[in-house]
C-alpha positions in Angstrom: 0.0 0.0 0.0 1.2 3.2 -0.7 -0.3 6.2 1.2 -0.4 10.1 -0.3 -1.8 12.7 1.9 -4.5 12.0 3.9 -6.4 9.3 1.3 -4.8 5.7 1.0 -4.9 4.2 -2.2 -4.0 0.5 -3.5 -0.6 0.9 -5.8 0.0 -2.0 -8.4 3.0 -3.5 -7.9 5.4 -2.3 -10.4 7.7 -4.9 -10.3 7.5 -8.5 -11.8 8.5 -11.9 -10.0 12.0 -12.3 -10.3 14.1 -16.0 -10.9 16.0 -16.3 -7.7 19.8 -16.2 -9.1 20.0 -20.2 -7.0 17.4 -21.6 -9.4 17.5 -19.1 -12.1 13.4 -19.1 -12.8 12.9 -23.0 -11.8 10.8 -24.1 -9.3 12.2 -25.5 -5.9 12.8 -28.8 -6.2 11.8 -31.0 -3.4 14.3 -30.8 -0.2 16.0 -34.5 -0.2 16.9 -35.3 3.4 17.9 -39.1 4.5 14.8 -39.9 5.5 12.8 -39.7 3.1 15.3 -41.2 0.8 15.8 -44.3 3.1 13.9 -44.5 6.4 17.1 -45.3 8.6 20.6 -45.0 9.3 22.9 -45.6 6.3 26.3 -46.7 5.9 28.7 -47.4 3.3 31.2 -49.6 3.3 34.2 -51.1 1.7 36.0 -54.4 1.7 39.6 -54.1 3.6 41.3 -56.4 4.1 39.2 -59.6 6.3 36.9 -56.8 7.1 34.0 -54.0 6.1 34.9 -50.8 6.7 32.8 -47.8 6.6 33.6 -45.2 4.2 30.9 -43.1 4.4 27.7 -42.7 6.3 24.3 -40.5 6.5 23.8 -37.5 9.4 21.3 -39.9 11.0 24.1 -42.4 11.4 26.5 -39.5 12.2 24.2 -38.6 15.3 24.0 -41.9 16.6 28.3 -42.0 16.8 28.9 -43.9 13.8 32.1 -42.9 11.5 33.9 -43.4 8.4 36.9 -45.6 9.4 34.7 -48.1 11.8 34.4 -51.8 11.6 31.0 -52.5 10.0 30.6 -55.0 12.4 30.9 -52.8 15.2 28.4 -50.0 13.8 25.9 -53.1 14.1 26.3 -53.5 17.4 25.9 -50.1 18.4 22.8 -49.9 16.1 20.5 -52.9 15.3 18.5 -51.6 12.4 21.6 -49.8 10.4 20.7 -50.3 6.9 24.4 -51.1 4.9 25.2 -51.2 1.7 27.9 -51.5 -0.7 30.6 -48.4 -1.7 31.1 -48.3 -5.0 34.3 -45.8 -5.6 34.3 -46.3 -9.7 31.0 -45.3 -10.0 31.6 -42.6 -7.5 35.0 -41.5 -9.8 33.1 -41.6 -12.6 30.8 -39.5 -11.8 33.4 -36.7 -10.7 34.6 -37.3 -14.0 31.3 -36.6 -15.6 31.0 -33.1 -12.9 34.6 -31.5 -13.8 34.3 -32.5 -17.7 31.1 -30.8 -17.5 32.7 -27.7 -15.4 35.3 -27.5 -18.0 32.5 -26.9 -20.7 30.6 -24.4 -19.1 32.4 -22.5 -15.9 36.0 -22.4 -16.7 38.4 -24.2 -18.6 40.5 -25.7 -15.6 38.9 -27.8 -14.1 40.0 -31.1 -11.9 39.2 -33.7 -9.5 40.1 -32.8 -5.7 40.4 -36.4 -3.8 37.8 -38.7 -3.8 34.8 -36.4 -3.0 35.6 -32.9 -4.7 36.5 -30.8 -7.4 39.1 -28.0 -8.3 37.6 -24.9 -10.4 39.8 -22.3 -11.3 37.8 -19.3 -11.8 40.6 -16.9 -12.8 39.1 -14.6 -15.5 36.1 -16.4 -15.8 33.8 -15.0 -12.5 32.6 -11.8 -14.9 30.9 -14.4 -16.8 28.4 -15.0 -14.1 27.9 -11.9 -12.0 31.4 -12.4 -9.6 32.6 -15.3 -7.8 29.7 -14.6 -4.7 26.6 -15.5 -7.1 28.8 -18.1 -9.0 28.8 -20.2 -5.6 25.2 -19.8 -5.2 24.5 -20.9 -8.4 27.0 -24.0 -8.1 25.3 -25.1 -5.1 21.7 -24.8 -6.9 22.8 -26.9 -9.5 24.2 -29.2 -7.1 20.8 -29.2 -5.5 18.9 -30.1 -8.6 21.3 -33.2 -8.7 20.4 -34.6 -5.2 23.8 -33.5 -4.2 25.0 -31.0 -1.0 28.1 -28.9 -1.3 30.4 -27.1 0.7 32.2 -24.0 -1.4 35.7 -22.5 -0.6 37.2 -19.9 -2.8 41.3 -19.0 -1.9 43.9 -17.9 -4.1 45.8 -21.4 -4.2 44.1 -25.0 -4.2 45.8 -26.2 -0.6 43.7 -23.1 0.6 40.2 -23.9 -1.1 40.7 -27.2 -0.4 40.8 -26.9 3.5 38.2 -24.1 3.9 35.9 -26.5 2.1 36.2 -29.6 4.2 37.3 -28.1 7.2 36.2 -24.8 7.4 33.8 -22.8 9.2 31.1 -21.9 7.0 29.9 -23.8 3.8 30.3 -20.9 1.6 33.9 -19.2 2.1 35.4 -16.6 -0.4 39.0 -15.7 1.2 40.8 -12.6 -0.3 44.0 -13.7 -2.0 47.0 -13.2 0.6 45.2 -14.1 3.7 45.7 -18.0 3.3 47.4 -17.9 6.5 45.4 -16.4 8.6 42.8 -18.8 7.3 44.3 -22.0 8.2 45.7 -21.0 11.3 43.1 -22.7 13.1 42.6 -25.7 11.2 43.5 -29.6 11.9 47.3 -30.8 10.1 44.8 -33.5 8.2 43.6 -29.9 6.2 46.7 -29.9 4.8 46.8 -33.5 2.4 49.3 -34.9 4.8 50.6 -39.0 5.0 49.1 -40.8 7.3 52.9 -41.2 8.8 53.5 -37.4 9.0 49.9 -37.3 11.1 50.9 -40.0 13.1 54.2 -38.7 13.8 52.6 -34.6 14.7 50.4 -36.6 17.4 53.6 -37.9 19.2 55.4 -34.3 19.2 52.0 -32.4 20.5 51.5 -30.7 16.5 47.3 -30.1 16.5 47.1 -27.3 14.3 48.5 -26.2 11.4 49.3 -22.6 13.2 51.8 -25.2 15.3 53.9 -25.3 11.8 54.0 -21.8 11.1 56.8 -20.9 13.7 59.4 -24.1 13.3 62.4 -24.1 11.3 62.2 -25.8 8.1 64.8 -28.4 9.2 63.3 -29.8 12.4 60.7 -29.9 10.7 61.3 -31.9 7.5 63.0 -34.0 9.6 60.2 -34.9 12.0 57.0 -34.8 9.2 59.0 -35.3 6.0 59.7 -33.0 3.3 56.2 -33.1 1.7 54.7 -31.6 5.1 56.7 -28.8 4.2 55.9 -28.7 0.4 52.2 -28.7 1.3 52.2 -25.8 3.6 54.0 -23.4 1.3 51.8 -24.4 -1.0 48.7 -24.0 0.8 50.3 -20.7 2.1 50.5 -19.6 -1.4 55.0 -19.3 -1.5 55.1 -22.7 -3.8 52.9 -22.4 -6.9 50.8 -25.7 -6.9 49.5 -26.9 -10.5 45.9 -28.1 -11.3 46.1 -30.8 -14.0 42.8 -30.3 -15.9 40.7 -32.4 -17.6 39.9 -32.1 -21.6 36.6 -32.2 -22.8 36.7 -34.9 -25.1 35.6 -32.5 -27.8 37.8 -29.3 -26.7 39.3 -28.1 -29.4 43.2 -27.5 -29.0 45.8 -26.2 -31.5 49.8 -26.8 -30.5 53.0 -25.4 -31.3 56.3 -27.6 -30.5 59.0 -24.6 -30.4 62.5 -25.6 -32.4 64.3 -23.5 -29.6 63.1 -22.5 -26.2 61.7 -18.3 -26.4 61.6 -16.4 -23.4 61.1 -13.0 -24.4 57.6 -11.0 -24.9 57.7 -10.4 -28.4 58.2 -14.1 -29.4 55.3 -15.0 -27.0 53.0 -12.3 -28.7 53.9 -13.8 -32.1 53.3 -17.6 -31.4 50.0 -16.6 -29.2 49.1 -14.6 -32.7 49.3 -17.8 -34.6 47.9 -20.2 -32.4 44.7 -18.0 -32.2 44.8 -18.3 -36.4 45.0 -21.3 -36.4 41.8 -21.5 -33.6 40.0 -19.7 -35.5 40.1 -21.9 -38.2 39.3 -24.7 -36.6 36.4 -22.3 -35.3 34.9 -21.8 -38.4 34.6 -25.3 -39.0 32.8 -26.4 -35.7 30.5 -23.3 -36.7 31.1 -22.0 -32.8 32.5 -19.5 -30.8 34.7 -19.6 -28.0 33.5 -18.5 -24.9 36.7 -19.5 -22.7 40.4 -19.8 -24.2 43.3 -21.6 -21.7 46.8 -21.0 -23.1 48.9 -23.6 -21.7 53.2 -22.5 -21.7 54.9 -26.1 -21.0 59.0 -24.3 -20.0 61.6 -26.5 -20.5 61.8 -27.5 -16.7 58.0 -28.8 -17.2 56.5 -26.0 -15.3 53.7 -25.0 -16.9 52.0 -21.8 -17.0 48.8 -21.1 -17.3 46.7 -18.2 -18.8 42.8 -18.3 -18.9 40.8 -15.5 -20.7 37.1 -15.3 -20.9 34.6 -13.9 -23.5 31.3 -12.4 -22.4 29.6 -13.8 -25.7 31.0 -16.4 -28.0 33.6 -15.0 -30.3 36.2 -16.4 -33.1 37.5 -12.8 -33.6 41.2 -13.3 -34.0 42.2 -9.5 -33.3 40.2 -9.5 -30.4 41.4 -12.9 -29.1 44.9 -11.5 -29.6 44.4 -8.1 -27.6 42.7 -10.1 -24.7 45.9 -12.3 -24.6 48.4 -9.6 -25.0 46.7 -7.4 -21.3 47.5 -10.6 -19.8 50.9 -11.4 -21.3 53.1 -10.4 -17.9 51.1 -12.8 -15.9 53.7 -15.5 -17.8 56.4 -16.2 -16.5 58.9 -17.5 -19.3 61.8 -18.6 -16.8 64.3 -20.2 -18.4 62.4 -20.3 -21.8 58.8 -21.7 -23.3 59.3 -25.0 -25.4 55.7 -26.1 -26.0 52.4 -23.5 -26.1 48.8 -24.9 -26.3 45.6 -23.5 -26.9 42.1 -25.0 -25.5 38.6 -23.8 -26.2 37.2 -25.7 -23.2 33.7 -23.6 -23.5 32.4 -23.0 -26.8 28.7 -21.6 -27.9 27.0 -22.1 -32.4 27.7 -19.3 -33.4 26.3 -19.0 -37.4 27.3 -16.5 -39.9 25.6 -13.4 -39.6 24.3 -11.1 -42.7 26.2 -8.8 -44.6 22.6 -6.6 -43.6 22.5 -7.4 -39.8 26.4 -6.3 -39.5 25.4 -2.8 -41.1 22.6 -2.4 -39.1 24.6 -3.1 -36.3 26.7 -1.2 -37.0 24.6 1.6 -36.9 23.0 1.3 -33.9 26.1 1.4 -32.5 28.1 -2.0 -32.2 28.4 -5.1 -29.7 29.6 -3.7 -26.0 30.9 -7.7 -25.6 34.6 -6.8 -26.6 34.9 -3.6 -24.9 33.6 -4.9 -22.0 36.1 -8.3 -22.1 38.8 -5.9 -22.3 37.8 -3.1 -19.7 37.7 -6.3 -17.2 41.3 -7.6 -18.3 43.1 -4.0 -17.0 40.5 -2.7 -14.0 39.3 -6.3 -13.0 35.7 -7.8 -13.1 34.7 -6.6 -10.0 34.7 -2.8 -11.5 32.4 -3.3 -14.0 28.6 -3.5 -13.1 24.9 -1.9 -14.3 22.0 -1.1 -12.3 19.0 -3.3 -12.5 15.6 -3.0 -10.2 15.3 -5.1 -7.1 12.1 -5.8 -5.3 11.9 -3.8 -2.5 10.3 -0.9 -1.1 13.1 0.4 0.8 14.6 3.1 -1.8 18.1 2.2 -1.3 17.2 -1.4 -1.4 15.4 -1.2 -4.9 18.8 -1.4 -6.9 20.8 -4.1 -7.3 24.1 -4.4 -9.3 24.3 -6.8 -12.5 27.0 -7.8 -14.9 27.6 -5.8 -17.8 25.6 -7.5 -20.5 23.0 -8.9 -18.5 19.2 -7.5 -19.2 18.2 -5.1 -16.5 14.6 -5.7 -15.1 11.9 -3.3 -15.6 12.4 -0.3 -13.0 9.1 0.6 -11.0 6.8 3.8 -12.6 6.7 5.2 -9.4 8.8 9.0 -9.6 12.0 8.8 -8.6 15.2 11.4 -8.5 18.0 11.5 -11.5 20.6 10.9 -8.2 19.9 9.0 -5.5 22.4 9.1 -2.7 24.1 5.9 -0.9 22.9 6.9 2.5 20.6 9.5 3.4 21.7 12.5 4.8 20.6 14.6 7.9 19.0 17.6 7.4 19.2 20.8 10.1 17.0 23.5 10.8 13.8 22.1 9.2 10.8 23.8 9.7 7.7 21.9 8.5 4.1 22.0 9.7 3.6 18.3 10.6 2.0 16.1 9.9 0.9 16.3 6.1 3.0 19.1 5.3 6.4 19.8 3.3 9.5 21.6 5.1 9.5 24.9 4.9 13.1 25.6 5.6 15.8 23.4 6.0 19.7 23.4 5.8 22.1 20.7 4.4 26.0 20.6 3.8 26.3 24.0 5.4 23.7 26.0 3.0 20.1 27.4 4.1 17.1 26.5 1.5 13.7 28.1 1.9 11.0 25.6 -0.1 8.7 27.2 -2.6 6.6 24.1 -3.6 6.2 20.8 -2.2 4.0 17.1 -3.3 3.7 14.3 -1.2 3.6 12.7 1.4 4.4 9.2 -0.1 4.7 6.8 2.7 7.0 3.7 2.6 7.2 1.4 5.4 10.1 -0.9 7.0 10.4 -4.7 5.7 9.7 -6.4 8.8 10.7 -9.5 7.6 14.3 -8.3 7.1 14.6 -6.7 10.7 12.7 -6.7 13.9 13.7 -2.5 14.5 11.8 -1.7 10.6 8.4 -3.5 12.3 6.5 -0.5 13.0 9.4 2.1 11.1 7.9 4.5 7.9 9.2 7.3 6.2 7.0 9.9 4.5 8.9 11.5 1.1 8.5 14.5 0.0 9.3 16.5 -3.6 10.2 20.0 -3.3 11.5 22.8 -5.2 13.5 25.1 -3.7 13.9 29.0 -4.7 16.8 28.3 -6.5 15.3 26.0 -8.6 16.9 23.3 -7.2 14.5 20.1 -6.8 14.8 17.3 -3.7 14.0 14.0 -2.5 13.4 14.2 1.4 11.9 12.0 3.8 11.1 12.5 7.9 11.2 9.6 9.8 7.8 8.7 11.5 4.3 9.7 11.0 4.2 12.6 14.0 1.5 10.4 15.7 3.2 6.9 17.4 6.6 7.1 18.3 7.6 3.4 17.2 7.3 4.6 14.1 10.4 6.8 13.9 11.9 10.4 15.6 10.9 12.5 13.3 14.0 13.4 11.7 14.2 14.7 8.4 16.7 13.4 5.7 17.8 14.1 2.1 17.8 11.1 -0.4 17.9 12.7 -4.0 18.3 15.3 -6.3 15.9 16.0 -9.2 17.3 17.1 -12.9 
């Protein structure tokens, strides 16, 4: 309801229902839980040895004590209607396979298995793609929903990192800012860390618990005591040993190669190979009758380090000069050391993409050309994260009705309801306001040091708190007001309460806009 003046009238909703970005426009499917599923405590388990040993079991089993590791035999003593069946870790590989070949189609061209239960995404210059790595996560988990499947999400700046906060973290969504891997894992268990099952045993005897406890022995002692892969998977984890992700390859990727005769090291013969491996992609482009929507360049040195260099198109492309300049603002992020023997390219993610009229292309043209490559390279040199458009939100809170999209996504319609050119990010305090309450506009008022005297005025249009997003909005309202002042100058203001109950604000008054 929106209320204006003394008379209350009914206001259509000028907003439509929105897809929640977790199911984008689906319905809900149905919540799976272990009980419906299988009406009792569930194990897995796994022939060792002479014996059965669970390898995995259900939160209903959880609670009642039981644990990966135990003697199936003993789990049915402790509970007499435990309902076991058989592990099957092919299948299970298999379908991991299946997840990361799919990942490496459609989110980002590395993409690998992580043990026996998870996967490794690397999302480096990819996250623009799908609205930064926050609603990425969301959207991972949906999709992992659909499939019957729950998910815990880490996202760190190496894999050691991700790969702890995701089994042993906190939270099951965690996105760490690159440097602060440390910090992190401070608190976690040594198993967070991939470690032998000697090097754990062996931390137990000498009182090691945490992986903090590393962080202040000598490299030495410590090598000596956990082994030299202890040490290896800390730096790594810490981010001061580069750690590689092997990806998979789409069966149908399409990759071009180039064996150097002699290893190259400096910038200008990387451009020039880069220049004709993307010719010769686009070739093979044209063929498939696609575009490419990811590109991984893969720099084998002659140490066999490789390096790695993802870039990542907003729409599908096979536009060689654009393909180039992409590559060429991310050039420095390869390190050449000693010289490149071997270069790669892999489409991993490709979209049809059909000729296009001689006609279409001048009408195009016209209205002023596809945004797609400026915006690819405007994210390349100021980052994703800097490039965003305003789309309507559903809310009634003004400040709460805009909400921040990626560049080429479709705004939604924005509400018909009169709103300033310039809305501020917070509302600011007014001083001096004299008003005749409660229907009335301000009079007078003074803001950012300089006295206005009102000469028109329209409203009030009241707005009340969401109560369902905070228990202090339940009775709060704000009455806006549009007036012009002598100068000519036109404002959104708003006073805080109705002048009646005092629940419903202090009656202060605030500025929230400018018109024209």
């Amino acid at each position: 309801m929106r209320e204006m003046g003394r008379r209350s009238e009914h206001a259509e909703q000028p907003f439509k229902a929105m897809p929640s970005d977790e199911v984008s426009g689906a319905a809900s499917p149905p919540s799976l839980s272990w009980a419906n599923l299988w009406g009792k405590p569930t194990v897995l388990v796994l022939r060792t040895g002479q014996r059965d040993v669970i390898t995995a079991a259900c939160p209903a089993a959880l609670d009642l004590g039981l644990r990966p590791g135990m003697v199936a035999a003993h789990a049915r003593a402790l509970v007499a209607d435990l309902d076991v069946r058989a592990a099957e870790p092919d299948a299970d590989r298999a379908l991991l396979d299946r997840l990361a070949l799919h990942a490496a189609r459609h989110w980002t061209p590395t993409a690998s298995i992580s043990g026996e239960d998870g996967l490794w995404l690397d999302l480096t210059g990819t996250t623009h793609l799908f609205g930064g790595e926050e609603r990425f996560c969301r959207r991972l988990r949906a999709f992992l929903k659909r499939l019957g499947f729950t998910a815990r999400i880490a996202i760190a700046g190496t894999p050691g990192a991700a790969y702890a906060l995701a089994r042993f973290g906190r939270e099951d969504m965690t996105l760490l800012t690159a440097g602060q891997e440390a910090q992190a894992l401070a608190d976690l268990p040594l198993v967070a860390l991939r470690l032998e099952p000697e090097a754990l045993v062996s931390a137990v005897r000498f009182g090691l618990e945490n992986i903090a406890d590393l962080y202040s022995m000598p490299r030495g002692p410590l090598a000596r005591r956990l082994g030299l892969k202890t040490v290896e998977r800390l730096d790594q984890a810490r981010g001061l040993v580069s750690e590689p992700i092997i990806p998979v390859a789409p069966t149908d990727a399409l990759v071009v190669t180039r064996h150097l005769l002699e290893p190259i090291g400096t910038a200008e013969s990387i451009t020039q190979v880069i220049s004709d491996l993307v010719d010769d992609l686009v070739i093979l482009l044209l063929q498939r009758g696609v575009g490419a929507r990811t590109v991984l360049l893969t720099a084998v040195r002659v140490d066999g380090e490789p390096q790695r260099l993802g870039i990542g198109a907003s729409r599908a492309t096979r536009d060689a000069r654009h393909l180039k300049r992409m590559f060429g603002l991310r050039l420095a992020q390869v390190d050449p050391g000693l010289g490149i023997e071997t270069m790669h390219l892999a489409v991993p993610h490709h979209e049809p993409l059909g000729a296009e009229a001689a006609g279409a292309l001048l009408e195009t043209s016209r209205k002023g050309g596809d945004l797609g490559p400026l915006v690819d390279q405007l994210s390349a040199r100021v980052g994703e994260a800097a490039l965003f458009r305003l789309s309507a939100h559903e809310s009634d809170v003004p400040e709460r009705a805009v909400r921040l999209i990626a560049p080429l996504d479709a705004p939604r319609a924005w509400p018909c309801w009169k709103r300033p050119v310039r809305l501020l990010r917070r509302p600011e305090l007014l001083s001096n306001v004299v008003a005749l309450m409660p229907d009335h506009p301000p009079r007078r008022f003074s803001w950012r040091r300089q006295d206005y005297r009102v000469v028109a005025g329209d409203g009030p249009e009241r707005i009340h708190g969401e109560w369902w997003r905070s228990q202090s909005e339940k009775w709060a309202l704000r009455d806006y007001f549009r007036v012009e002042a002598e100068s000519g100058q036109r404002f959104w203001l708003f006073r805080r309460g109705d002048g009646v109950d005092p629940q419903t604000g202090d009656l202060s008054w605030h500025m929230h806009g400018l018109f024209g």
